[in-house]
N, C-alpha and C positions, 0 to 999 in steps of 0.2 A: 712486659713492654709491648705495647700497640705496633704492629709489620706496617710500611709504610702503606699495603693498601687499605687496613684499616684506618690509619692515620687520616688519609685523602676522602674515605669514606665520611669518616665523622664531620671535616670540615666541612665537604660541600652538603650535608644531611642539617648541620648547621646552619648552614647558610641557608639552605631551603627553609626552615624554620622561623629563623628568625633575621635575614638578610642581611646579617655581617657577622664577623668574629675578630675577638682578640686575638695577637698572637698568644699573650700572657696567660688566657683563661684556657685557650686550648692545649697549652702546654703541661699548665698545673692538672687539667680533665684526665689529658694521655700520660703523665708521667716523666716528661720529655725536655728538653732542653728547647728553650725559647729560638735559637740557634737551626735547632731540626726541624720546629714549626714554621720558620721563615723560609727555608730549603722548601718544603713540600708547599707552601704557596707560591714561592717563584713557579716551583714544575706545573704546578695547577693554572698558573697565568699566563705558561706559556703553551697550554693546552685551552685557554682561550674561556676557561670553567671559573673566574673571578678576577676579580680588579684587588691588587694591591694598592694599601696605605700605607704610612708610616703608624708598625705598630700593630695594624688590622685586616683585613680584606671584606669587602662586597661583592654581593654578588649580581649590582648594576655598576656603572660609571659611576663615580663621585662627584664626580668633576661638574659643575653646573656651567648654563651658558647663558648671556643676559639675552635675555627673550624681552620681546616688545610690551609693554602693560595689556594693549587687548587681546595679544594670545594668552597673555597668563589666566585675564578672564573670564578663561573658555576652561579652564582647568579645575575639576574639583570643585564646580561651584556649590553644592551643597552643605559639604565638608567645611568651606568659607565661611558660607551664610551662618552653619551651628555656632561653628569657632568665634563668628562676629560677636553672636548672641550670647555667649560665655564672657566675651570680654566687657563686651558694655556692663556687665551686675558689676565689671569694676572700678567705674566709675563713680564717684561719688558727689555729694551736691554741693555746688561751689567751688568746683574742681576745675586745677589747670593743670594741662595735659598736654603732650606732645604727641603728634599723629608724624609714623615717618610715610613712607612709600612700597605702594607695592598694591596689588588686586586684594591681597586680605585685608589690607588695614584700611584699602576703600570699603571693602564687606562692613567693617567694623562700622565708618562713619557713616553709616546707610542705618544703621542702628540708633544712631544717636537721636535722641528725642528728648532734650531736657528741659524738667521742669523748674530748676531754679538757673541761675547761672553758671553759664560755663562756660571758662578759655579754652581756646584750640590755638597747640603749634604747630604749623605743617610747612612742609615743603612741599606739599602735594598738590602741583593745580587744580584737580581732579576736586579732592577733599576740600579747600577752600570755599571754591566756587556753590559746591551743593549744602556745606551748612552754613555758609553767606544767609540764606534763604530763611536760616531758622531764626523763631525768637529766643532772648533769652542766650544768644550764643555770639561770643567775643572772637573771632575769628583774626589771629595774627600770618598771615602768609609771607614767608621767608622769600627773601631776595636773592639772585643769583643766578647764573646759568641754567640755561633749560636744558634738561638731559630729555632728550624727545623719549628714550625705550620706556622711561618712568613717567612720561611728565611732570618732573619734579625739577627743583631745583637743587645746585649743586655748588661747591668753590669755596674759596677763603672767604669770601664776603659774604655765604649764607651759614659758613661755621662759625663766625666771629659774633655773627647773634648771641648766638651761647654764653659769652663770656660775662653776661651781666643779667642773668634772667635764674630761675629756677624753678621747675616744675614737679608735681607730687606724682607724676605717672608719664612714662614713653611708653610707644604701645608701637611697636615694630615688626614686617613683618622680613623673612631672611630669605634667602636661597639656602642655606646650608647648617647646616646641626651635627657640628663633630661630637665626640667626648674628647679627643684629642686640639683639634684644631680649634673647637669654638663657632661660636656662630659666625655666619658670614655673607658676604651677597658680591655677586658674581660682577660688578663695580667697582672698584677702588675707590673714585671718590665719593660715591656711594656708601661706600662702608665707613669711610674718613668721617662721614656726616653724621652718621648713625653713631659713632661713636662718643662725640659732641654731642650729641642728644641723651647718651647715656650720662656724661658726665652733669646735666644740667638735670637731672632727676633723683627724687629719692627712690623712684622706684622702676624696675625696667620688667617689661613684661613685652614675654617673645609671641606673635601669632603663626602659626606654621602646621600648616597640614600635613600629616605623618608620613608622606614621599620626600621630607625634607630632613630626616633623620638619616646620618647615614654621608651627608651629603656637604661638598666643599666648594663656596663660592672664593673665586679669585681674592676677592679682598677681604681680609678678616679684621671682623669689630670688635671681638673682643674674646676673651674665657666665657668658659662657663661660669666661673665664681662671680661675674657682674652681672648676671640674672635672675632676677627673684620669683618670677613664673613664667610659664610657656603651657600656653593655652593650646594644643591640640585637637584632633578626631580619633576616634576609636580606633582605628588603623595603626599605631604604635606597635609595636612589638612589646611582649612582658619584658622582656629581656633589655629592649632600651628605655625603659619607663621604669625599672631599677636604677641603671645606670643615672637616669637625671635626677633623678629625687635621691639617689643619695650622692649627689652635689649639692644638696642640698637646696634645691630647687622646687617648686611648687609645681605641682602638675594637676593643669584643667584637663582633662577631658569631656570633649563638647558631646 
């Protein structure tokens, strides 16, 4: 059996590695009781050397915080722009699609350039405004509250669209990619909306650049099991890019 400094060793060499851990897998590794793994992350938390979850630990904050849309982007813009260009090959022609909010899924609609027809559903004023301009492109912009950090819009009267509409593709972009929690974005009625968006698709496809693994926005949209891909950067970890694909989840990497 693994001495508790071994113990602390492994977790935080883990963590270094691959930026979080289960408590479950580190217990089955060391031999140990899920119970003693939870003990030696409290001590280690309270040594200031990772962030408990329910369940896991990090070894950043999990915790996200809603950032205004033009600092988001300033972040990772190259990593966006791949990820965009991975998502558009999923687009298809004659396609309606729902666009939510956020600086990657602006990336996305920066990409867009269709040759035959295509609807867009968005709440995004951002995304509106710039494929207004295109040909060939059916532009529906959702009603409702302006949330200024997104510029998007938000409320029971831009979820209620939903209720009579359906679309072959959401294409959203999160704050947050638990394996426990789920995805999520640091908004409540943000996430309320997203989730409304999910229910109006056959198909939900996540954008998220790989600092968003790991990570827990205040309001959560849904499980993993209502994801059908999540478009990526090389940046993942092997170890969380097992964990999503066997949810059974598609995984792009841009």
């Amino acid at each position: 059996m693994a001495s508790i400094a071994e113990r602390h060793k492994y977790i935080l060499d883990t963590l270094q590695r691959e930026g979080f851990v289960k408590v479950t897998d580190v217990a089955s590794a060391l031999n140990v009781t899920a119970a003693t793994i939870r003990n030696d992350l409290k001590f280690l938390e309270e040594k200031k050397l990772l962030f408990r979850t329910h369940g896991s630990a990090s070894v950043i904050n999990p915790h996200t915080i809603d950032m205004n849309l033009t600092e988001k982007e300033k972040i990772k813009i190259n990593e966006k722009r791949k990820i965009a260009q991975a998502a558009y090959e999923l687009i298809k022609e004659n396609d309606s699609i729902i666009i939510g909010a956020g600086s990657t899924v602006f990336a996305l609609a920066e990409q867009i350039k269709p040759v035959d027809r295509l609807t867009v559903v968005t709440a995004s004023l951002k995304v509106s405004i710039m494929l207004n301009e295109l040909l060939n492109t059916q532009v529906i912009q959702l009603g409702g509250v302006i949330r200024k950090n997104s510029v998007s819009v938000i409320g029971d009267y831009t979820s209620s669209f939903f209720d009579d509409i359906t679309c072959s593709k959401v294409f959203l972009g999160v704050d947050g990619i638990d394996p426990e929690f789920g995805i999520s974005n640091s908004n409540i009625e943000e996430a309320r909306l997203n989730k409304r968006m999910i229910d109006a698709s056959l198909e939900t496809v996540i954008l998220a650049d790989s600092s968003k693994f790991g990570k827990k926005g205040f309001g959560r949209i849904c499980n993993l099991d209502r994801v059908d891909i999540i478009v990526t950067d090389s940046g993942i970890t092997g170890s969380m890019a097992k964990i999503i694909e066997s949810a059974g989840i598609k995984l792009v990497i841009a």
